[in-house]
C-alpha positions in Angstrom: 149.4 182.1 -31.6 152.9 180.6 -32.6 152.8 177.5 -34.7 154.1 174.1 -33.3 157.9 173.9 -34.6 158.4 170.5 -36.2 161.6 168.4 -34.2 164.1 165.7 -36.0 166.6 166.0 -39.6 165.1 166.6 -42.6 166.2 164.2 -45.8 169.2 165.9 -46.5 170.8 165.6 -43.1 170.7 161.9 -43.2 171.7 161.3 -46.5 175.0 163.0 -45.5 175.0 161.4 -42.1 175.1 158.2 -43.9 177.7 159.4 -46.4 179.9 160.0 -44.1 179.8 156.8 -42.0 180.2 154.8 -45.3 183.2 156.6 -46.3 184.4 156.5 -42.3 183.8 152.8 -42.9 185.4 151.8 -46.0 189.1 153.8 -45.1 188.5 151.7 -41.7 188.3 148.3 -43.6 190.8 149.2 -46.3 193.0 150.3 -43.0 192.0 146.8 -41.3 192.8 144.7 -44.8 196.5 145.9 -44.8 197.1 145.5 -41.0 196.1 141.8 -41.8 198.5 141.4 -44.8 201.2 143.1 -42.6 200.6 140.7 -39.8 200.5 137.6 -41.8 203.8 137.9 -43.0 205.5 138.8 -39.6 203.5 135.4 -38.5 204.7 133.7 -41.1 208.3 135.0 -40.9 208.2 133.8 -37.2 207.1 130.4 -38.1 209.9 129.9 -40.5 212.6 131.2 -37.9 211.1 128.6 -35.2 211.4 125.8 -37.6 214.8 126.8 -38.1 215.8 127.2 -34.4 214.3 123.6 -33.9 216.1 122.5 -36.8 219.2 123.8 -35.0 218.6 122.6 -32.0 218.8 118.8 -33.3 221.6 119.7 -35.3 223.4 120.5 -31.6 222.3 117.3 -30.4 224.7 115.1 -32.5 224.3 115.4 -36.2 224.5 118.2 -38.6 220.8 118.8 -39.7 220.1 119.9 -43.7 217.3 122.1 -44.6 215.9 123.4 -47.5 213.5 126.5 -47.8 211.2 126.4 -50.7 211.1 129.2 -53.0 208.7 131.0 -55.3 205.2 131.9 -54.2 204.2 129.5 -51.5 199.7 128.9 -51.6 197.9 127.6 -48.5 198.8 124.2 -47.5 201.9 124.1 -49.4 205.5 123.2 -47.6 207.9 126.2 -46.7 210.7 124.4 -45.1 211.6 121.0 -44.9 214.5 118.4 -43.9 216.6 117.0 -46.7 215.7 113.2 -46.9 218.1 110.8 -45.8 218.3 112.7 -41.9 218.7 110.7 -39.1 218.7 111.3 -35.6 217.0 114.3 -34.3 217.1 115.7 -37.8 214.5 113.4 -38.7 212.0 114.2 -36.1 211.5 117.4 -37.2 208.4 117.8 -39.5 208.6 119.8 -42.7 206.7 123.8 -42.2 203.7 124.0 -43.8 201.9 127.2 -44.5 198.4 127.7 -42.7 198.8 131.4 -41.7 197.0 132.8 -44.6 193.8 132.5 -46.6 192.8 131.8 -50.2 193.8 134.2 -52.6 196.7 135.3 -50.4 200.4 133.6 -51.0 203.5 133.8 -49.5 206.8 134.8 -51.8 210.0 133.3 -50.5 213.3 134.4 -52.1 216.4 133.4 -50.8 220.0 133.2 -52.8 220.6 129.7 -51.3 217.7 127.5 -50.8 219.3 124.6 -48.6 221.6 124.9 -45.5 222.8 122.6 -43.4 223.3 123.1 -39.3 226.4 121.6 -37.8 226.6 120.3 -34.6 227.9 123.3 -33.0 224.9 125.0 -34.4 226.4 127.4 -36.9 225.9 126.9 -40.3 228.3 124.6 -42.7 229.2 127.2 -45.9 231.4 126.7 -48.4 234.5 129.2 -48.5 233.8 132.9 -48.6 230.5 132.4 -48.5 228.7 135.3 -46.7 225.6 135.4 -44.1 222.0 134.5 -45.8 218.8 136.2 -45.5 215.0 134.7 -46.4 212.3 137.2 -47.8 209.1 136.8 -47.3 206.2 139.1 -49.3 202.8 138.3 -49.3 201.3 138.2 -52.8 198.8 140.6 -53.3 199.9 143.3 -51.2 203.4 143.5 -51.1 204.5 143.8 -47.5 207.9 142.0 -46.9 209.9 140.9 -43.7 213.3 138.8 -44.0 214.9 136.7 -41.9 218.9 136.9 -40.9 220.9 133.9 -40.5 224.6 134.8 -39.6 226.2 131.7 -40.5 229.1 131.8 -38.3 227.0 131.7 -35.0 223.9 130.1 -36.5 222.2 133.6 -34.7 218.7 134.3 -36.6 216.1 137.1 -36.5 213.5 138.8 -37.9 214.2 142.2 -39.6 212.9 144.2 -42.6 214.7 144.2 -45.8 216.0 147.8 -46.8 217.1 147.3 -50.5 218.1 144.0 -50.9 220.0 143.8 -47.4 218.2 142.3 -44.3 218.2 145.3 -41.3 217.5 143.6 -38.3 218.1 146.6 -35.6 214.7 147.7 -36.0 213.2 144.0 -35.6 210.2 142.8 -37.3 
């Protein structure tokens, strides 16, 4: 007579069953956290480059529009970009950019080597002589990840690249 064979995992099966579903887990969620740092910062990098095309468009509508772009590490709630007082005109209907794209604990670096600009009327950027086309960084704070922003002052043109060394590359995009 044979004996009744017992069905089902013994101990050892599911402890390493559930091993390897937590360690499957945790590289997902580590995985997960830096998409989300990586994807704040391009938010936030297109946030700022609308501001700034809205700031040029009222510049094109009569008066030059000035704008300064905070620096430093920028916290929830906090203002990125904002109008230099005394604009009139369209200039002054445009509201100052405050950061909401990101949650406590998280900032927002800005580094730029000239922190106001001022849009003409014909949309291109008022510079004093010789000086060259600007670029904004962002990086979020902790993590790291960085995208920039390219402003050719000449044709008041922006977009949204990634910085290779301390150059903006847009021909990739952001």
């Amino acid at each position: 007579m044979k004996g009744h064979q017992r069905t089902g995992f013994t101990l050892t099966e599911l402890l390493i069953t559930v091993a390897i579903l937590g360690i499957a887990t945790s590289i997902g969620i580590s995985s997960y956290g830096r998409t989300w740092e990586r994807e704040r910062v391009l938010a936030t990098s297109n946030e700022l480059l609308g501001w700034l095309e809205s700031a040029r468009r009222s510049a094109i509508g009569g008066t030059s529009c000035s704008v300064t772009i905070s620096t430093g590490d920028i916290a929830i709630q906090s203002i990125i970009a904002s109008m230099a007082t005394g604009s009139s005109g369209l200039c002054a209907s445009v509201q100052p950019l405050i950061l909401t794209g990101i949650t406590q604990g998280y900032s927002i670096n800005v580094s730029t080597a000239t922190a106001s600009m001022t849009f003409t009327s014909r949309g291109t950027i008022s510079t004093p002589s010789g000086a060259g086309n600007r670029s904004i960084i962002l990086t979020i704070n902790p993590g790291g990840y960085t995208r920039c922003i390219a402003i050719n002052n000449l044709l008041g043109n922006m977009a949204i690249g990634i910085t290779s060394g301390t150059t903006c590359n847009t021909e990739r995009g952001g």
